[in-house]
C-alpha positions in Angstrom: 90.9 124.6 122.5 87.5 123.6 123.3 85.4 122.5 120.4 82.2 123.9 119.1 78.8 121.9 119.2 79.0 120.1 122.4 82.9 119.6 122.6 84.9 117.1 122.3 83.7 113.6 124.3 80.3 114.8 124.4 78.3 113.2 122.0 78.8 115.2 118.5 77.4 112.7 116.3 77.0 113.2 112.3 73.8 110.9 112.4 70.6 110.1 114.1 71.3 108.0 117.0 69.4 104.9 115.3 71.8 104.4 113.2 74.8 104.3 115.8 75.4 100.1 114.8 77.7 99.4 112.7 77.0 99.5 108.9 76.7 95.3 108.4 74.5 95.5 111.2 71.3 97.6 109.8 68.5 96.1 109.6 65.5 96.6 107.3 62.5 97.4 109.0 60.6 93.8 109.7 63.7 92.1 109.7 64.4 89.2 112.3 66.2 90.8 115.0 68.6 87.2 114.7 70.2 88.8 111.5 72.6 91.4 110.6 72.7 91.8 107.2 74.4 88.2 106.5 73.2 84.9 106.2 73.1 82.7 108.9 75.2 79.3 108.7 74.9 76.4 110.8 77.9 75.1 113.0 78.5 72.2 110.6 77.8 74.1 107.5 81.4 74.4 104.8 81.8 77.5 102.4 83.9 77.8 99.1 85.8 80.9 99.8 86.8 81.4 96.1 82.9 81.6 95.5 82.6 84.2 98.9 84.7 86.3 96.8 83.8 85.9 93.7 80.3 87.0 95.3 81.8 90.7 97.0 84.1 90.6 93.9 86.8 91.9 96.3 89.6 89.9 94.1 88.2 92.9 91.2 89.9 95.5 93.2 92.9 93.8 94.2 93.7 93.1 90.3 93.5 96.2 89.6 95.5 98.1 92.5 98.0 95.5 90.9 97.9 96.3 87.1 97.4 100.6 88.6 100.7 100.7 90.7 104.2 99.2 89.5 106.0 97.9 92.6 105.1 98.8 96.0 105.2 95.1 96.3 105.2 95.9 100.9 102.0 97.7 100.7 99.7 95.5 98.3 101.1 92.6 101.0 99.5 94.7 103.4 96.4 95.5 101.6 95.7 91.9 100.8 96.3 90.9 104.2 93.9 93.7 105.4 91.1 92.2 103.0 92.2 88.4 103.9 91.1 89.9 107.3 88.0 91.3 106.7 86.7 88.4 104.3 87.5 85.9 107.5 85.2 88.3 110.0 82.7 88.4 107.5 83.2 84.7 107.5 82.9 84.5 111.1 80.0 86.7 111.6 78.2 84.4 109.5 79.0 81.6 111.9 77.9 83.5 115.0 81.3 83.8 115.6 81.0 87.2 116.9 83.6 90.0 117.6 84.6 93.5 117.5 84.8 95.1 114.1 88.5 96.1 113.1 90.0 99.0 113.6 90.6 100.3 110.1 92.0 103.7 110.3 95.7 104.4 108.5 98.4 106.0 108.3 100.5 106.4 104.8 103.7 107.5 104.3 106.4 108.1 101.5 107.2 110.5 99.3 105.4 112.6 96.6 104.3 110.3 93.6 104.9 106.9 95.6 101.0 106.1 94.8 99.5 106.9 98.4 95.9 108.7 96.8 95.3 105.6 94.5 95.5 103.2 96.9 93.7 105.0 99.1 90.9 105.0 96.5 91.3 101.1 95.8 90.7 101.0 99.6 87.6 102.7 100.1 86.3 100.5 96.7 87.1 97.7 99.1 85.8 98.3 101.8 82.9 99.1 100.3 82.4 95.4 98.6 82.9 93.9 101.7 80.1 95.6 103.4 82.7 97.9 106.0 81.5 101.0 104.4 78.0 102.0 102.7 79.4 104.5 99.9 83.0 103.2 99.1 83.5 107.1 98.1 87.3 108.9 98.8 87.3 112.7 100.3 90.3 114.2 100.0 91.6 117.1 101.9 93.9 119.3 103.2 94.3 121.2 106.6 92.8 124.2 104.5 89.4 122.1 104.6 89.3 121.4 107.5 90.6 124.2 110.2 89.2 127.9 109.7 90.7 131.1 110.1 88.3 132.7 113.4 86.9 131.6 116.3 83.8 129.9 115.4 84.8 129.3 111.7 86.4 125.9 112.6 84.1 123.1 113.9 81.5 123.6 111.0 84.3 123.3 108.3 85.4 120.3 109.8 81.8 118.9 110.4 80.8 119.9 106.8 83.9 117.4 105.3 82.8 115.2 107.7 79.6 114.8 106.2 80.5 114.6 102.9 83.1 111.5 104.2 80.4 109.8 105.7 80.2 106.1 104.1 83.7 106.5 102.6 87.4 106.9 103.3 88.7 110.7 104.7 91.8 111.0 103.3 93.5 113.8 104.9 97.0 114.7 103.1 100.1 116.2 104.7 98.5 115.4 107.8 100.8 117.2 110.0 99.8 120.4 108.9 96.6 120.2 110.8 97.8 121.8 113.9 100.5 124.6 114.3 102.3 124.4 117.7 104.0 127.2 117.2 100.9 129.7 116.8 98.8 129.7 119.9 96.3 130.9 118.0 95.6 128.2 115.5 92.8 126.3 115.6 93.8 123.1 114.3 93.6 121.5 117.3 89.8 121.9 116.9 89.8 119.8 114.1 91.7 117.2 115.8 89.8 117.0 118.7 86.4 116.3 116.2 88.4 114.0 114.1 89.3 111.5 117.0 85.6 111.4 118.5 84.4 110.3 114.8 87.4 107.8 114.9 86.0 106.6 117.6 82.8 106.6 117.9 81.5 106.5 114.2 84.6 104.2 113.0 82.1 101.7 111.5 80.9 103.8 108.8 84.1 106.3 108.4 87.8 105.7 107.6 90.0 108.1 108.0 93.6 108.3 106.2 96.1 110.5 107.1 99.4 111.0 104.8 102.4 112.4 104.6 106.0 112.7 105.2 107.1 109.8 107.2 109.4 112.2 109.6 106.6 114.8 109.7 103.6 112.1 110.5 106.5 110.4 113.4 106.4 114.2 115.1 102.6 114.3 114.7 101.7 111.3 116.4 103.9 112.1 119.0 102.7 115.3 120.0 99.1 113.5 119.2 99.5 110.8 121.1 95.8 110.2 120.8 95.7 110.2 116.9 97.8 108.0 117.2 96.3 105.3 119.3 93.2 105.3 116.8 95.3 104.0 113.3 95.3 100.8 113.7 97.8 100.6 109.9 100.7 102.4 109.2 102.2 101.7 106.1 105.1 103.3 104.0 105.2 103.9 100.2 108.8 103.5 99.4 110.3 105.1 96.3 110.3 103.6 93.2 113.6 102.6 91.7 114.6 103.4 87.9 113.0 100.3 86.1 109.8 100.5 88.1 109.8 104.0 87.0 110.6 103.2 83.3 107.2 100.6 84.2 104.9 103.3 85.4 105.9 105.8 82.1 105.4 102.9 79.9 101.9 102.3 81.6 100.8 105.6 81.2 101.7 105.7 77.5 100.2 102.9 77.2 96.8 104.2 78.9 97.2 107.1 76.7 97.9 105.4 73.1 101.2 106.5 72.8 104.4 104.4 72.8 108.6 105.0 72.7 110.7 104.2 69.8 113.5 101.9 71.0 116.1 105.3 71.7 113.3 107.2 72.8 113.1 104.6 75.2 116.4 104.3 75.8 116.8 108.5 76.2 114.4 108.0 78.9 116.1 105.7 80.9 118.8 108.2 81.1 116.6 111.0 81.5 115.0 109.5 84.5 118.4 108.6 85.8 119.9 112.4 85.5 116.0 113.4 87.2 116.1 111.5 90.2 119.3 112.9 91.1 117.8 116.5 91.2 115.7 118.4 93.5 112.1 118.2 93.6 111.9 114.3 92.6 108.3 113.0 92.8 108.5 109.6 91.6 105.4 108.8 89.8 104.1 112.3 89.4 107.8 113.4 87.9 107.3 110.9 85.5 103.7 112.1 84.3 104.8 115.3 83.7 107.9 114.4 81.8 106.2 112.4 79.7 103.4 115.6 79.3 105.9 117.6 78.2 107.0 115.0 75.9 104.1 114.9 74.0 104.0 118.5 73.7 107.1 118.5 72.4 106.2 115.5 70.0 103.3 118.1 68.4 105.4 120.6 68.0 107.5 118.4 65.7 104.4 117.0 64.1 102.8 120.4 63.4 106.1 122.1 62.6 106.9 119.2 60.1 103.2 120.1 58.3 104.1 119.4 54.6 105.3 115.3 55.4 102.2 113.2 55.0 101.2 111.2 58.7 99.7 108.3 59.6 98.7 106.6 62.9 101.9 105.4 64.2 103.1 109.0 63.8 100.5 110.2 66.0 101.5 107.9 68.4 105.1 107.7 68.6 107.9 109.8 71.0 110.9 109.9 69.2 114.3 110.3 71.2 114.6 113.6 70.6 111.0 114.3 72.4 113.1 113.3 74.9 116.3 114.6 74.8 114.9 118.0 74.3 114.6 118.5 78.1 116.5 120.6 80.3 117.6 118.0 82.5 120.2 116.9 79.3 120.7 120.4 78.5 122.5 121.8 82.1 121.2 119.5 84.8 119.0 121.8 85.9 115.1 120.5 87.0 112.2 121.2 84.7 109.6 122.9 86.9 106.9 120.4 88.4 
């Protein structure tokens, strides 16, 4: 299918042409031509790396990708390596050592819950401090964003998020829904055609994230072989085990000013060990919602319990029974999602 506003390869541009050099390379009007952005260093100048990011406080973001997400100890390696990259080309341009900007596009994969949208965030915060993107803000989507249901309804929808993206990270979830091979009539592959120009050709102010299922994403990029070729990261969330699980509900009550009783605490371990044997299992967001329904089981105790005096603690403690109230102990059977 043949794409709207000049087609595919022929120039569709989301910006004026002056602007077509890379982000770290605009310069203010007046400004010596020998700069881009950075301060020159002589050949036998030294830096202090630790002050270089102290300065782009890009070690900010790290820390707190770290003290966010429990585990997922493969893809904060990789994120860390992907910012120990970019702070040595920044490095380098400084020194007139000159190159291509990286390829930053990715792909992530793992299950519900594994974490995927709030690293995704962290990254476009990083990019952002070191100078890769000019907003640092995260668009997410679906395929029901992007591709529209007529002829002609397509391109602009896609153009329109495209906009919006501009500066930031894309981040385009289940992925693999964007075009239907079965239905010669959809128009996905209108979407995909714009998507991989902007990858392209505007890849120094735009990053684009696709997610999803890693079977589902390994079909995609092979029947879009050109998708493909443009991420230049694939990394997989793997799913979290028991006692990182038991970590992330104990962050989030934490976060929230609540805390477990020792056999609350206890009743969850089980509960979470009965859960993740059941359909519908989504990790991080399964534990959220247990714990929501905890609480609302915790006020119902409270408020039905009216005449006993309370004090703070109360307020803030699950007691194993907020627990053990579930369905999951009751016949095995999932609490809805």
């Amino acid at each position: 299918m043949t794409t709207e506003a000049n087609g595919p390869g022929r120039g569709f541009s989301l910006r004026a042409p002056s602007s077509s050099r890379p982000a770290w390379e605009q310069r203010d009007e007046g400004e010596d031509e020998s700069q881009d952005g950075l301060d020159r260093l002589p050949d036998d100048a030294v830096v202090d790396l630790s002050k270089e990011q102290a300065a782009l406080e890009s070690h900010e973001v790290l820390e707190r990708l770290d003290r966010e997400l429990v585990g997922l100890a493969p893809v904060k390696t990789r994120i860390r390596e992907i910012a120990a990259l970019l702070t040595v080309d920044r490095l380098r341009r400084r020194f007139s050592l000159e190159s291509s900007p990286p390829t930053l596009h990715m792909s992530f994969t793992g299950n519900p819950g594994t974490g995927k949208t709030t690293v995704a965030l962290r990254m476009a915060e990083l990019l952002h401090r070191l100078g890769y993107l000019t907003k640092g803000h995260l668009v997410h989507v679906t395929r029901d964003d992007l591709v529209g249901q007529y002829i002609g309804h397509t391109a602009p929808k896609t153009k329109e998020v495209l906009k919006r993206a501009m500066g930031g990270v894309l981040f385009i979830d289940e992925a693999y829904y964007l075009y239907r091979a079965e239905n010669e009539r959809d128009y996905g592959q209108e979407t995909i055609e714009i998507l991989l120009q902007i990858m392209e050709n505007q890849r120094d102010d735009l990053v684009v994230i696709l997610a999803g299922y890693l079977d589902k994403m390994d079909v995609f990029f092979q029947s879009n072989p050109g998708m493909g070729s443009r991420i230049a990261h694939h990394i997989d969330f793997p799913d979290f085990t028991a006692d990182e699980l038991m970590g992330i509900a104990q962050l989030m009550l934490e976060q929230q000013r609540y805390e477990f009783t020792p056999e609350a605490k206890a009743a969850f371990g089980e509960y979470l060990q009965r859960r993740m044997e059941l359909p519908r299992f989504a990790n991080g967001r399964s534990v959220r919602n247990a714990l929501e329904r905890a609480r609302l089981r915790q006020a119902n105790r409270i408020v039905s319990n009216s005449t006993k005096p309370l004090g703070r603690k109360d307020l803030m403690r699950i007691e194993e029974a907020d627990i053990r109230l579930s369905r999951v102990f009751a016949d095995d059977e999932p609490e809805r999602e």
